[in-house]
N, C-alpha and C positions, 0 to 999 in steps of 0.2 A: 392153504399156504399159497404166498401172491410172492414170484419174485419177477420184479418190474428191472427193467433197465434204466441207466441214467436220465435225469429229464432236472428241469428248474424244479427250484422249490419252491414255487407258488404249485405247481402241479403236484409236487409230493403232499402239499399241505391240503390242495383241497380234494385230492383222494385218499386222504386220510381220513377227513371230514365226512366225505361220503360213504366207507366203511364204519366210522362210529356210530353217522345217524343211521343206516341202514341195521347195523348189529344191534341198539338199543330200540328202535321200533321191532324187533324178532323176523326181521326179514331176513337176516343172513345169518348164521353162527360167528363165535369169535377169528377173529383172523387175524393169522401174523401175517405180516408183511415184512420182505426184505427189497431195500432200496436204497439208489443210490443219487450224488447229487451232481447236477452238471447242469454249468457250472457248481462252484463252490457255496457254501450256503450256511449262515448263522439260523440253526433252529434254537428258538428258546421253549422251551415246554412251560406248563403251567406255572406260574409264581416269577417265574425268573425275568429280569430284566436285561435290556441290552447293554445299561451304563456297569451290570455286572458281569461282562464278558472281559475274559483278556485280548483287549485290543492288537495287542503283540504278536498273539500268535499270526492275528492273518494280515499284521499290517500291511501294506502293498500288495496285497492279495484282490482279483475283483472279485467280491465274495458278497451274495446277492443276503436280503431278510426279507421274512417272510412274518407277519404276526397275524395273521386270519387266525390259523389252528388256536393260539393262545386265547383271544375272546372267545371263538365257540366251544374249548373242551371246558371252560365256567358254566354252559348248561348241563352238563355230564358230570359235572365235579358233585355234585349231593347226593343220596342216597334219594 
């Protein structure tokens, strides 16, 4: 269990990446992870799109995106 303090979400995204490829090569066991964003930060996971976010919530908000994790968790999405 990893609990990280606030950091961007380009950071959150690409240790998160580095936890997946490390857990599916067998170098690490499964790992949760607790963390947080700072700034503010639209994650979208697998499938989802940005043009399906509600704009609203963070309108005038400076609220950073991140979409690395979303391309690279499609090589983890198959059996």
């Amino acid at each position: 269990m990893i609990y990280d303090p606030p950091t961007r979400g380009a950071r959150n995204m690409a240790v998160d990446e580095a936890i997946l490829t490390a857990v599916a090569a067998g170098g690490v066991p499964p790992t949760l992870r607790f963390y947080q964003w700072k700034p503010a930060c639209l994650s979208l996971g697998y499938g989802q799109r940005a043009r399906e976010a509600d704009g609203s919530a963070f309108a005038g908000a400076r609220v950073g995106y991140c979409a690395a994790a979303n391309r690279r968790a499609r090589d983890f999405a198959s059996p």
